[in-house]
C-alpha positions as CSV (number, residue, x, y, z in Angstrom):
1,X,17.2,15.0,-61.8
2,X,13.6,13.4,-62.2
3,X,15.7,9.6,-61.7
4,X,17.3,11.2,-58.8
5,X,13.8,12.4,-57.1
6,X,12.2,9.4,-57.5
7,X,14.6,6.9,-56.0
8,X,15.4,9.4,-53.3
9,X,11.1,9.3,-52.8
10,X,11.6,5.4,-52.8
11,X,14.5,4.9,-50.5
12,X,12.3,7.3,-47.8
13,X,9.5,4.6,-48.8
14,X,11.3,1.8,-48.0
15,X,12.6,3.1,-44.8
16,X,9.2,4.3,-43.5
17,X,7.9,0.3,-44.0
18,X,10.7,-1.2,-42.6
19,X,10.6,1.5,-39.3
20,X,7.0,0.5,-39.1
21,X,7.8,-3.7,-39.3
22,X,11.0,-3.4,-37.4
23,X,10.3,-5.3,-33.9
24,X,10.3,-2.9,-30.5
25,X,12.1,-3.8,-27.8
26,X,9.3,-5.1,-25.3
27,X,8.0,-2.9,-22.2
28,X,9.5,-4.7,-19.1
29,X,8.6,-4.8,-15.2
30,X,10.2,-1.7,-13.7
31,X,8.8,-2.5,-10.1
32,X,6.9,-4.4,-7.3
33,X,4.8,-6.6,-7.3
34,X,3.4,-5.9,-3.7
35,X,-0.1,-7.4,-2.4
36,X,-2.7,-4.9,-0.8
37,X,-6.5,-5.2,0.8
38,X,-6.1,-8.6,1.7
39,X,-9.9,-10.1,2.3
40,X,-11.7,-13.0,2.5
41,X,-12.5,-13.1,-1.0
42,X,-10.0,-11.6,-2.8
43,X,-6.7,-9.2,-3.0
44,X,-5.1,-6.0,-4.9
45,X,-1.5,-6.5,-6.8
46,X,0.6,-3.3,-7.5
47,X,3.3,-3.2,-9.9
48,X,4.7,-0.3,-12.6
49,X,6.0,-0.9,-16.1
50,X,9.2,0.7,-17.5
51,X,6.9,2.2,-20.7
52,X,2.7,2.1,-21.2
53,X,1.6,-0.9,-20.7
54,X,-1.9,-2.7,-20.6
55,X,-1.7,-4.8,-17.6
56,X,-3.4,-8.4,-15.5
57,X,-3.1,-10.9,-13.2
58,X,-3.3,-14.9,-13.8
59,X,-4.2,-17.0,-10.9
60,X,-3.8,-21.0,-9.9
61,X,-4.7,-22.8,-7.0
62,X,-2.5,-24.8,-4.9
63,X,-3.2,-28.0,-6.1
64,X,0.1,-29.1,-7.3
65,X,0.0,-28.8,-10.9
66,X,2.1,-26.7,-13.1
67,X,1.8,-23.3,-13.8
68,X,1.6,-23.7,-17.0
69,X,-0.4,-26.6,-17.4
70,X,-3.3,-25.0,-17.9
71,X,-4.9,-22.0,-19.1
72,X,-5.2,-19.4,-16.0
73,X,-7.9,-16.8,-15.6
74,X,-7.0,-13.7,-16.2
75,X,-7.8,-10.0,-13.8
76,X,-7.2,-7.1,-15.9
77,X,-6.3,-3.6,-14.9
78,X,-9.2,-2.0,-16.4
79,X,-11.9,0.9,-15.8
80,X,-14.7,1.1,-17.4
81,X,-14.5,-2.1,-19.2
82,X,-11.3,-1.1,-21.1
83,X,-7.9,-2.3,-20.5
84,X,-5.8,1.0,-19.0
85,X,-2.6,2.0,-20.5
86,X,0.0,3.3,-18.2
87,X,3.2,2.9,-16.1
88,X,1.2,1.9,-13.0
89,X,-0.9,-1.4,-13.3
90,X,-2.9,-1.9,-10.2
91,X,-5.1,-5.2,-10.5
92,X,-8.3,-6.2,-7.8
93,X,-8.8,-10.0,-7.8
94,X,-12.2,-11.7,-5.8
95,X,-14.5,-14.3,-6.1
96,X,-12.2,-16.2,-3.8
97,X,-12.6,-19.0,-1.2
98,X,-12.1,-18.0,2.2
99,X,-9.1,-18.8,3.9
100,X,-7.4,-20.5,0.7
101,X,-3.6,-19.6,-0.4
102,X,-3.5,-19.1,-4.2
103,X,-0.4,-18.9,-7.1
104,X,-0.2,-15.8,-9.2
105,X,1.8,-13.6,-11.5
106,X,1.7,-10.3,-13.3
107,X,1.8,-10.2,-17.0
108,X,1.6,-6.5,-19.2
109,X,1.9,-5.9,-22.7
110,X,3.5,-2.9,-24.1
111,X,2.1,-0.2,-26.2
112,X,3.6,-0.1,-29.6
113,X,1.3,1.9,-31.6
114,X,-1.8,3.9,-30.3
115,X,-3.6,4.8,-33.3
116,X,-6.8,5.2,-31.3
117,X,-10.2,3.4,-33.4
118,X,-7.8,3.2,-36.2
119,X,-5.3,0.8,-34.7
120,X,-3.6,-0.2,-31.5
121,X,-0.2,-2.7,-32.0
122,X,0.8,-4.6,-28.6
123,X,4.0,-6.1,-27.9
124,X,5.0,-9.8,-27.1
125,X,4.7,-8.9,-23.5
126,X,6.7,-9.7,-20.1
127,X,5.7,-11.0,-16.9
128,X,7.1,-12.5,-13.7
129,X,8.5,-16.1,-13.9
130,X,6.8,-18.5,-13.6
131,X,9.0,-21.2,-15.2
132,X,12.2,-21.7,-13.2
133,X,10.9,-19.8,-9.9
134,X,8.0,-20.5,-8.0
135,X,5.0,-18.3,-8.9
136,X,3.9,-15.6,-6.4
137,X,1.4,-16.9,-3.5
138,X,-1.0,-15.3,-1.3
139,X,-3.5,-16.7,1.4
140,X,-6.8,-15.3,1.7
141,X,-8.4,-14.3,5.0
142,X,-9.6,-16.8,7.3
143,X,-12.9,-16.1,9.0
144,X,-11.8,-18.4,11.7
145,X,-8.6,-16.9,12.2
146,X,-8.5,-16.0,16.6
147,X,-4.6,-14.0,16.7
148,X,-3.1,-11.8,14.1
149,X,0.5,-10.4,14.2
150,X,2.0,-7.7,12.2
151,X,4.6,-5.6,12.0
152,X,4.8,-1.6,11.5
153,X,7.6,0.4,10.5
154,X,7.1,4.2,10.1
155,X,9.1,7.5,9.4
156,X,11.9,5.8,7.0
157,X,12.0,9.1,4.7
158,X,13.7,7.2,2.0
159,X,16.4,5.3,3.9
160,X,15.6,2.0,2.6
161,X,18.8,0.4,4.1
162,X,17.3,0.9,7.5
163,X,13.7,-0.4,6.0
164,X,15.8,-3.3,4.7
165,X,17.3,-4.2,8.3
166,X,14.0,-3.3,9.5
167,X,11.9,-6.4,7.6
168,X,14.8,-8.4,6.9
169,X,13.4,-11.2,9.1
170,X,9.9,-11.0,8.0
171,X,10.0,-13.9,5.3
172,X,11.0,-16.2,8.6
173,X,8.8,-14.6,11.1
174,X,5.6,-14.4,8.8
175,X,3.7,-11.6,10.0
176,X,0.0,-11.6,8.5
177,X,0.7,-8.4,7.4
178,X,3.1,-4.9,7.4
179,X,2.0,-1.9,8.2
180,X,3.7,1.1,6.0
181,X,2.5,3.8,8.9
182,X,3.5,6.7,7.0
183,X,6.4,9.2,6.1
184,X,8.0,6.9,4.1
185,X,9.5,9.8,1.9
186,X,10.0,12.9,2.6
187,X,8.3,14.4,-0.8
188,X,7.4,12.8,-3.9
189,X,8.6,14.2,-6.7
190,X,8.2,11.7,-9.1
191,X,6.9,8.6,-9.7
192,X,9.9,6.7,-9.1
193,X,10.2,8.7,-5.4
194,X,8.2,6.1,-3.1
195,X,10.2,2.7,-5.2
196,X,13.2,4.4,-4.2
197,X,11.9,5.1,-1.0
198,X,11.2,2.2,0.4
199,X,8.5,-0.1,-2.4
200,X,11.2,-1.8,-4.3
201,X,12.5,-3.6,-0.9
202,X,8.9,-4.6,0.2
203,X,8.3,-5.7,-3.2
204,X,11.6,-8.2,-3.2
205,X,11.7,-9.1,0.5
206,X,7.7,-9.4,1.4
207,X,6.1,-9.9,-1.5
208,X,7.8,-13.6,-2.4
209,X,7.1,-14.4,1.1
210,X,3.5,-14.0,1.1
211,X,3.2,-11.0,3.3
212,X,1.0,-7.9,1.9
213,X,0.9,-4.1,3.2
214,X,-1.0,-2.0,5.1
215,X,-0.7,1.6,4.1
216,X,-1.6,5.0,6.0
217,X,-0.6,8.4,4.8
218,X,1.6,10.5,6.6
219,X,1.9,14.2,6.9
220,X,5.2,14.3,4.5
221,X,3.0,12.1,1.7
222,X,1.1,15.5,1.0
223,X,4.5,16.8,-0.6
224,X,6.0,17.2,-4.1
225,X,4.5,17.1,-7.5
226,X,3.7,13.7,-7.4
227,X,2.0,13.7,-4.1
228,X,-1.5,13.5,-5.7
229,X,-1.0,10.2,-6.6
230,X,-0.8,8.4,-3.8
231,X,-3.9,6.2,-4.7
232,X,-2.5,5.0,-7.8
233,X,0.2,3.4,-5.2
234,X,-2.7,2.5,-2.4
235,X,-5.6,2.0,-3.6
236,X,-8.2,1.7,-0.5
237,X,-11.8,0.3,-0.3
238,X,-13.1,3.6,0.4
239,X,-10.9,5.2,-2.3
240,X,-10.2,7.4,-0.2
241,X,-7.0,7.5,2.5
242,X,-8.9,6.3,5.2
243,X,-10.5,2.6,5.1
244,X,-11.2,0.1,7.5
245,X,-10.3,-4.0,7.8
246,X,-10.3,-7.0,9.7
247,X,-7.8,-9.3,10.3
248,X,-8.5,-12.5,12.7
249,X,-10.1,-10.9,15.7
250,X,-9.0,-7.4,15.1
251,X,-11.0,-4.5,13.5
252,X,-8.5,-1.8,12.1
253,X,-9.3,2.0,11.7
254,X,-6.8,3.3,9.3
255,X,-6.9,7.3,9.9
256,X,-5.4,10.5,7.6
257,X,-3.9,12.8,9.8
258,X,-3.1,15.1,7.0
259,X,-0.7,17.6,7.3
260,X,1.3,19.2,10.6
261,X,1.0,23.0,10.4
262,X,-1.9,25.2,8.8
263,X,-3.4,24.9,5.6
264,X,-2.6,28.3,5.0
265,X,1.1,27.7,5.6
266,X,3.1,29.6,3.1
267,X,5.3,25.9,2.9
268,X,2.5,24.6,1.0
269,X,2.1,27.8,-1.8
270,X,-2.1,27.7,-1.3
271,X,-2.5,24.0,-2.5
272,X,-4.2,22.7,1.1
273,X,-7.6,21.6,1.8
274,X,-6.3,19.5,4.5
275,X,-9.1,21.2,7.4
276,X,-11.7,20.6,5.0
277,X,-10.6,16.6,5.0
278,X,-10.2,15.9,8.2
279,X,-14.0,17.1,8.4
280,X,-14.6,14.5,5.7
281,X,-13.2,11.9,8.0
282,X,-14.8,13.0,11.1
283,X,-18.1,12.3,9.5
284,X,-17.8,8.8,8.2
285,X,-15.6,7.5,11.5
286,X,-18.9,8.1,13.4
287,X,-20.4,5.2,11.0
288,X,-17.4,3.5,11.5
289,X,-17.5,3.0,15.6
290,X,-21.8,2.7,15.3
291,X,-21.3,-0.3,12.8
292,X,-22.2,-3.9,14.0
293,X,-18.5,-4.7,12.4
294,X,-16.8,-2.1,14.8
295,X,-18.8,-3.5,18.0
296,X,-18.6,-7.4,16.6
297,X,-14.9,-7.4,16.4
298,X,-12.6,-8.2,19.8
299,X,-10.2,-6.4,19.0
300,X,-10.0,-2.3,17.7
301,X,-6.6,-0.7,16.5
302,X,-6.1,2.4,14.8
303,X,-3.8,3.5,12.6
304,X,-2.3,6.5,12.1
305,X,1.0,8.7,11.6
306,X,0.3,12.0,13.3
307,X,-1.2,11.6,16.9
308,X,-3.8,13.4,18.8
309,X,-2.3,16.8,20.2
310,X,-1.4,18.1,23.6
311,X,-2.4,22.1,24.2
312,X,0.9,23.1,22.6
313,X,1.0,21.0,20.1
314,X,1.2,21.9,16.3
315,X,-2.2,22.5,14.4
316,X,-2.4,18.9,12.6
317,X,-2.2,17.2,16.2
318,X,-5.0,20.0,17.6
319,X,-7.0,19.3,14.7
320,X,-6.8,15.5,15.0
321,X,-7.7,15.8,18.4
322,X,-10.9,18.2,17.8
323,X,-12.4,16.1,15.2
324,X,-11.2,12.6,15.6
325,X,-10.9,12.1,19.1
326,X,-14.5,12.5,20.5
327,X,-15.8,9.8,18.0
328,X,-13.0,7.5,19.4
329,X,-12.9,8.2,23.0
330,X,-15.7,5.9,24.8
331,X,-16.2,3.7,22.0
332,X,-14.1,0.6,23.2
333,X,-10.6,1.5,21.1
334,X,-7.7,-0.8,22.7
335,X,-4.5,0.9,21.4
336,X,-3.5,3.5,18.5
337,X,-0.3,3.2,16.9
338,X,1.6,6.2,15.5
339,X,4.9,7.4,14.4
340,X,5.9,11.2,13.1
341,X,7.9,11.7,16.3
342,X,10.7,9.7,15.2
343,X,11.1,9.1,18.6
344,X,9.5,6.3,21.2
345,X,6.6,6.8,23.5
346,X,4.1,4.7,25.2
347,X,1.0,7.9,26.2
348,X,-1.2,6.2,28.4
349,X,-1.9,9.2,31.0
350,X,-4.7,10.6,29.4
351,X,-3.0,13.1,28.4
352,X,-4.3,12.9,24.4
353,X,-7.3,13.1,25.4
354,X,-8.2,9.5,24.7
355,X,-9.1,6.4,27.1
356,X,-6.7,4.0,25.5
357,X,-3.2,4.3,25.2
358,X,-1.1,5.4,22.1
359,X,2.3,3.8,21.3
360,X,4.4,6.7,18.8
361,X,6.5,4.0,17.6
362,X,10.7,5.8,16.4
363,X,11.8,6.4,12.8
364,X,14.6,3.2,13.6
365,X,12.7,0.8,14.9
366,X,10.4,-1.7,14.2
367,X,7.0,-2.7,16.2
368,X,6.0,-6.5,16.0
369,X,2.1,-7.0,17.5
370,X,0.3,-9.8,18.2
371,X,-3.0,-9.9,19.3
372,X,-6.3,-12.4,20.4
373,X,-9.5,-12.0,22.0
374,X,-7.5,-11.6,25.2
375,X,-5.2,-9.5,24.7
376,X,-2.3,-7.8,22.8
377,X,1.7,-8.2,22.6
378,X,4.0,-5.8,21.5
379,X,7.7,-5.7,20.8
380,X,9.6,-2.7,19.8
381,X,12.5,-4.3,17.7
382,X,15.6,-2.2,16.5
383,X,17.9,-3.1,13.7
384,X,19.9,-5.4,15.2
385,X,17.0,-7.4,16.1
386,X,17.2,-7.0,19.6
387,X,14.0,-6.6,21.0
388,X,13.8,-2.9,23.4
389,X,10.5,-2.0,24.6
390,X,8.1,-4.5,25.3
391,X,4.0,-3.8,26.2
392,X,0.8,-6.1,27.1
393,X,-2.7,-4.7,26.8
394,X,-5.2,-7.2,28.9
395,X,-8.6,-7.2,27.8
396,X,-10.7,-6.7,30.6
């Protein structure tokens, strides 16, 4: 019996060291990349890992040579000067040159072990190829730039094979940019919700291409369990949901209309401060339109998903239109571009209460913009590619 105890206390031995040496399989990229905040001197990379995950970003210049003929510089995703561990890697780069396109790709490195100050045992690691495909590129923000053109798409509540039709020719067109203007769920759940939704298509159509997002927050983003994360998806300048930037001549006011109905709304079981926000916003937008940026720039769009009310028009629209609209109104805005109305219209009576007009562009199409110092295009484009509505704004 003693024989019998000790080579059973052996064999569970043995198969508690070779548990510990066997080789896991290694965390791999579950989504994205996509490219965010876009500047003169740097930009933000987005990506999530299929397990925790410590995660960075190596970058190259254009100047012909291999990727891997040298040792790149690495960005880390890290806080605090620690590397995070997570799902969701989200990587700023700067101390770039103005104007200048560079290589990149994503790399992480899966957690084996997490023994805290005793011990932490990484993986081999994965990362985007780099050897038989062309590395990721991006192009910096040119001072000098005089027209932008973007795109915006709005309201696809997780139809991605309309999104999909929708961008389909943005590789070939090259817009500087697309704008993600809200509702692009219609809850999130999970963290897997928004990927499904419409992220895993930007990430394989726009992101090879060069072309990074602009994100606003729409009314339906306030929804589901995971709704509260919707910075670990878009992180912002501000860090907050509404931010500002330029691009070529244009200044852009990116705007949180938060939700449609009351905050006391039984639909959202006592979990909204949404009144309490828009205040919040009110208050820094009147820095916004006083700053010498705001006045410098030729151009001024905002963004935004919900649009300034009418009399009878839900409370998020009346809301909007007490607290936003007096700190727009007067101060030199040339358009606003919404959605939430899955429906087109071009608002230029007044009738908002605003003295510029408002295109609500439809949950099926898509608007293409172009804009310079004397003026600004813009094409309402269904799926088909056909162009349907058609606008231009003169600057006076």
């Amino acid at each position: 019996m003693k024989r019998l105890t000790l080579l059973l206390g052996a064999l569970l031995l043995t198969a508690a060291a070779l548990a510990q040496t066997a080789v896991p399989p290694t965390v791999r990229i579950a989504h994205g990349p996509y490219v965010l905040n876009v500047t003169e001197d740097g930009f933000t990379v987005v990506w999530d890992a299929k397990a925790d995950a410590i995660g960075w970003v190596e970058l190259a210049p254009m100047d012909g040579s291999h990727f891997y003929s040298a040792e790149r510089p690495r960005y880390y995703d890290s806080h605090l000067g620690l590397c995070r561990v997570g799902r969701m890697h989200r990587v700023r780069i700067e101390g770039l040159q103005p104007g200048t396109t560079y290589r990149y790709r994503i790399m992480q490195r899966g957690i084996v072990l997490n023994e805290g100050n005793r011990r932490v045992i990484l993986d081999d690691g994965d990362g985007s190829e780099v050897y038989r495909r062309k590395p990721y590129t991006i192009r910096t923000l040119d001072p000098a730039q005089e027209k932008v053109d973007f795109w915006m798409v709005n309201d696809i509540h997780a139809r991605d094979s309309v999104f999909q039709l929708l961008i389909k020719e943005a590789p070939e067109a090259q817009p500087d940019f697309v704008c993600l203007n809200g509702d692009l769920a219609s809850q999130t759940e999970t963290e897997q919700t928004l990927w499904d939704a419409c992220l895993g298509s930007a990430s394989k159509i726009l992101t090879p291409a060069g072309i990074p997002l602009a994100v606003t927050r729409g009314n339906h983003e306030n929804r589901g369990a995971y709704a509260q994360h919707w910075l670990d998806y878009f992180p912002t300048p501000t860090g907050e949901t509404y931010y500002t930037f330029r691009r070529g001549p244009a200044f852009f006011i990116v705007l949180d209309g938060c939700e449609d109905k009351p905050d006391n709304d039984p639909r959202y079981y006592g979990m909204g401060d949404w009144n309490e926000y828009r205040r919040q916003q009110a208050e820094w937008l009147k820095g916004v339109v006083n700053s010498d940026e705001f006045r410098a720039a030729p151009v001024r769009i905002v963004l935004m998903h919900m649009i300034p009310g009418k009399e009878d028009s839900w409370y998020g629209e009346q809301q909007i239109r007490r607290l936003f609209v007096p700190e727009l109104a007067g101060k030199g805005i040339d358009l606003m571009l919404c959605g939430h109305y899955h429906r087109y219209h071009w608002i230029d009576d007044g009738s908002r209460g605003v003295d510029f007009p408002i295109l609500v562009n439809s949950n099926n199409d898509c608007l293409r913009v172009s804009a310079d110092a004397k003026g600004i295009d813009l094409k309402v484009v269904n799926t088909a590619g056909a162009v349907i509505k058609q606008h231009r704004i003169d600057k006076k």
